[in-house]
C-alpha positions in Angstrom: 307.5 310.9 71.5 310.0 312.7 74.0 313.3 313.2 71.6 311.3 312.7 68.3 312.6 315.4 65.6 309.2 315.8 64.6 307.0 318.1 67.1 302.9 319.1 65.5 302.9 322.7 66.8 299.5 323.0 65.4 296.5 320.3 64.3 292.8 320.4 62.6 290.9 318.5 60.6 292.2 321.0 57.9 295.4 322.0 58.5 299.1 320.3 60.8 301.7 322.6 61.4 304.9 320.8 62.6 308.3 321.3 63.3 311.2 319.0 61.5 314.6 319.7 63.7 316.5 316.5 62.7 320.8 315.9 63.6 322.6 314.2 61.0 323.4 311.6 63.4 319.5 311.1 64.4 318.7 307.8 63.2 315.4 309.4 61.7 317.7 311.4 59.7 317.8 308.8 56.2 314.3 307.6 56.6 312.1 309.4 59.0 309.1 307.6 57.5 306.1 308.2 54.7 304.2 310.8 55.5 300.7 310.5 56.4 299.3 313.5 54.4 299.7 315.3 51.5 302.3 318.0 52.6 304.2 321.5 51.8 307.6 322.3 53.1 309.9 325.0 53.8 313.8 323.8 54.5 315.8 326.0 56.9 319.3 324.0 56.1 320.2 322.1 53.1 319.8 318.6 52.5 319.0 316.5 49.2 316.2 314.4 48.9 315.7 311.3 46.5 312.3 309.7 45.7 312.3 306.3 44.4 311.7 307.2 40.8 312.9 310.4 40.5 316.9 312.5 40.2 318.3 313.3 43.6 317.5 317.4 44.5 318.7 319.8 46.9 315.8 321.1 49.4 317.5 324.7 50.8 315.7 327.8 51.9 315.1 328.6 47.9 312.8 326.5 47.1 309.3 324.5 48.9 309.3 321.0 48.4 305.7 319.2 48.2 305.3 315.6 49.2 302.0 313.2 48.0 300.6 311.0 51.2 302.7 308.2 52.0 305.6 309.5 49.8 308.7 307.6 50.0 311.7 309.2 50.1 315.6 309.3 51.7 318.0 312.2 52.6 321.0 313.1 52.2 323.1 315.5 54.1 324.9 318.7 52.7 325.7 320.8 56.0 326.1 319.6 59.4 323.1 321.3 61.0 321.3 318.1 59.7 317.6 318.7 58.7 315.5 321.7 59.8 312.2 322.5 58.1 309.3 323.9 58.4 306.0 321.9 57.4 302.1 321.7 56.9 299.9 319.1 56.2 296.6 319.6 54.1 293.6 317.7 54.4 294.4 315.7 50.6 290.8 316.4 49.3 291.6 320.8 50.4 294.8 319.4 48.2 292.9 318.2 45.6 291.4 320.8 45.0 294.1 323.5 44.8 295.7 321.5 42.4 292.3 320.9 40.3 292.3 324.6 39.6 295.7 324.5 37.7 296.1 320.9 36.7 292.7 318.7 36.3 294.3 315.8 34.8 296.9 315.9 38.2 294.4 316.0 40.8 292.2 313.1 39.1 295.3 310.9 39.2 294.4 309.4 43.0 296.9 309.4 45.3 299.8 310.5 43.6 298.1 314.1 42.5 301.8 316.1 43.5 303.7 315.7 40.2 306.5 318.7 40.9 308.3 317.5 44.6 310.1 321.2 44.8 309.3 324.8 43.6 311.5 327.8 43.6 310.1 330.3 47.1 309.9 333.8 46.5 311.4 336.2 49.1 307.6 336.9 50.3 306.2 333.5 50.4 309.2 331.9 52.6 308.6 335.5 54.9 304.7 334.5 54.9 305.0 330.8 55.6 307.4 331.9 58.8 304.9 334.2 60.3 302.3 331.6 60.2 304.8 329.4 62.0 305.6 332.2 64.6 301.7 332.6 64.8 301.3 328.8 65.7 304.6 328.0 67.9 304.0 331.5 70.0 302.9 331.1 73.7 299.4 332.3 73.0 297.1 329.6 70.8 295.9 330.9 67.7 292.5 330.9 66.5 291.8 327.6 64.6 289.9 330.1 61.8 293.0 332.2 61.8 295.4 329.6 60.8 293.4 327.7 58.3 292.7 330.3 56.3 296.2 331.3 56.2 297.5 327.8 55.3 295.0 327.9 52.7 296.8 331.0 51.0 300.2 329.2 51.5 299.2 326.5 49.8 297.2 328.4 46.8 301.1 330.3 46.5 303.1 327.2 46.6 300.4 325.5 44.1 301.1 328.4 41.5 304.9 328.3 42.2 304.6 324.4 41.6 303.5 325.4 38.1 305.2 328.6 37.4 304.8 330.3 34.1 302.6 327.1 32.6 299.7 327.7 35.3 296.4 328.2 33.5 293.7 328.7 36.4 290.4 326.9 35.1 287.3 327.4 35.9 285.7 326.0 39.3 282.6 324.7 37.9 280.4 327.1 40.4 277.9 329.6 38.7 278.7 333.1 40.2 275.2 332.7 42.1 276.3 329.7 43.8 279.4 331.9 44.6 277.2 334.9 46.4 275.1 332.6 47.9 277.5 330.7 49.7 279.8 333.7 50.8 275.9 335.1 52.6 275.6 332.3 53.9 278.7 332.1 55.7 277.8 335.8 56.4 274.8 334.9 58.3 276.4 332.1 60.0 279.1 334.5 61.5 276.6 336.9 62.3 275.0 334.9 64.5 277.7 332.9 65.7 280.3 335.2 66.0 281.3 334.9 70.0 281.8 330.5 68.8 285.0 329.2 67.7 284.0 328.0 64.5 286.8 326.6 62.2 286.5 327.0 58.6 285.2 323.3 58.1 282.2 324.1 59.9 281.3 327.5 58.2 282.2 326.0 54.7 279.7 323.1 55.5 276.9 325.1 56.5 277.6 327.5 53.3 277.3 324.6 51.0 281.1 324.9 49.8 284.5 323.4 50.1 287.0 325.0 53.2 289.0 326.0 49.9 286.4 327.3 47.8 285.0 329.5 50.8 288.4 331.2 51.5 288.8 332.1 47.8 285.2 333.3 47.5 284.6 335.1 50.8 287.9 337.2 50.1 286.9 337.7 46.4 283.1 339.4 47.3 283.9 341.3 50.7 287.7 342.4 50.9 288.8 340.3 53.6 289.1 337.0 55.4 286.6 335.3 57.3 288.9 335.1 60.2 288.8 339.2 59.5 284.9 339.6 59.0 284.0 338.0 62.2 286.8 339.9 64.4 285.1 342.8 63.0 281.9 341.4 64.5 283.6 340.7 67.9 285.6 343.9 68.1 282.3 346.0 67.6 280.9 343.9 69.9 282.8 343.9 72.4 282.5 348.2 72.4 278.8 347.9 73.9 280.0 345.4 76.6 283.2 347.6 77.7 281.0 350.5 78.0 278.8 348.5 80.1 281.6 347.8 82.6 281.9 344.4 82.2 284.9 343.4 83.6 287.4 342.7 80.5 288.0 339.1 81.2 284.1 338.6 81.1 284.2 340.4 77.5 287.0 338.7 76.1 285.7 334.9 77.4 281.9 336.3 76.2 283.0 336.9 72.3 285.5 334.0 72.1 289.0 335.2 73.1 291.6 333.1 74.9 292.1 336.0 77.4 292.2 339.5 78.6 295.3 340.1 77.0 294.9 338.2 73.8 291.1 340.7 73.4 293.1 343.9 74.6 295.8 343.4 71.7 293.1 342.9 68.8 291.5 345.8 70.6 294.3 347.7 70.8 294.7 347.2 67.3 291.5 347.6 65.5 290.6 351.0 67.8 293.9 352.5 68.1 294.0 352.1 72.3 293.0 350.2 74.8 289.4 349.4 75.7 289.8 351.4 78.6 291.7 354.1 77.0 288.1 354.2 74.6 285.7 354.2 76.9 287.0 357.1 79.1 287.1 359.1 75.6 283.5 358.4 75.5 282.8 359.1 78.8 284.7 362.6 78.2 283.0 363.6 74.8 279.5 362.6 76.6 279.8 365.7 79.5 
């Protein structure tokens, strides 16, 4: 609602991104309510938060603090900028399962599988967690593929800093020709599919795999992200259209970008110039 402190910047059926900008004297401040999925959150002022059942803590820009679905819980202010923070929501079973890999006996406990509310936040991870929250609250809207993925690092980061020094990874159950069969799959998928703005739901369902297990694998076998391997797709593409003289706009709206300028960027950046810029070097080197 107009004047809420709460704004979602960014929603799938994987991943909210939100933005928590909350006066001391807002009376959402205390109590601004459960929350209605499991969560991970980056505090930009200083605050303390008390669950029912557990000591009083100070969220600051140090640490992440993690929140189970439809956790209670109360603040407390320490600085009179009130509450600003950073959040994202996970889809609790994409949760689950980061939480499976490091704690099995946490992630079969239903709905309370966050036993750790706050971990310490590196340097890095608070610096990676803001650029997926420039990425999402810029003017231009982000590929859906593109920020899931991301979110699913974050929260593989702020899983291992929940547990620190006492993280054992276990094994995921899959035999390693489930693994190469599913990231192929996927492979094929984009292949075809490459100009459609598939999330990472879709291309994990079709590959017989979890959204989690999909980022993990496809990154382990081939180097990169999905959201990487199918811009690679687009971007080479997109060379035979340019050279074509189809108008930009056509190009970019063809293979799935938002605009001209959002296709001349990743253009830009993949070839070193702009499309125009490569076709007249072709045309040169062809006389």
């Amino acid at each position: 609602m107009p004047g809420h402190p709460d704004r979602v910047l960014f929603k799938t059926d994987l991943v909210t991104i939100g933005a928590f900008r909350c006066r001391v004297d807002d009376p959402c401040f205390s109590d601004s309510g459960p929350l209605p999925q499991p969560c991970f959150v980056f505090p930009r002022t200083c605050t303390t938060i008390q669950y029912p059942d557990r000591p009083a803590f100070v969220a600051d820009p140090t640490v992440v603090t993690t929140f189970n679905a439809d956790q209670q819980y109360r603040r407390r202010p320490l600085s009179r900028q009130g509450d600003e923070c950073d959040w994202y929501g996970v889809d609790p079973a994409m949760f689950r399962e980061a939480i499976r890999r490091v704690d099995p006996a946490a992630a079969d406990s239903g709905d309370r599988m966050i036993r750790r509310p706050f971990a310490a936040s590196s340097a890095a991870l608070y610096l990676r967690q803001r650029e997926v929250f420039h990425l999402v609250s810029g003017a231009l809207a982000p590929e859906a593929l593109l920020v899931e993925e991301q979110v699913c690092a974050l929260l593989r980061s702020v899983v291992a800093a929940m547990y620190g020094d006492e993280v054992v990874q276990t094994a995921d159950g899959q035999p390693r020709g489930h693994r190469t069969t599913a990231v192929e799959t996927a492979r094929a998928l984009i292949a075809r599919r490459f100009h459609e703005p598939m999330g990472l739901a879709a291309i994990a369902s079709t590959a017989g795999t979890s959204p989690f297990q999909l980022s993990r694998y496809f990154r382990e076998a081939t180097g990169s992200t999905v959201h990487q391997y199918r811009a690679r797709l687009r971007l080479r593409a997109s060379l035979e259209l340019v050279e074509s003289r189809m108008p930009l706009t056509e190009v970019a709206l063809a293979l799935g970008y938002s605009s001209h300028s959002h296709f001349t960027q990743a253009f830009r950046m993949a070839f070193g110039a702009a499309p125009s810029h490569a076709v007249a070097r072709r045309r040169l080197a062809a006389r």
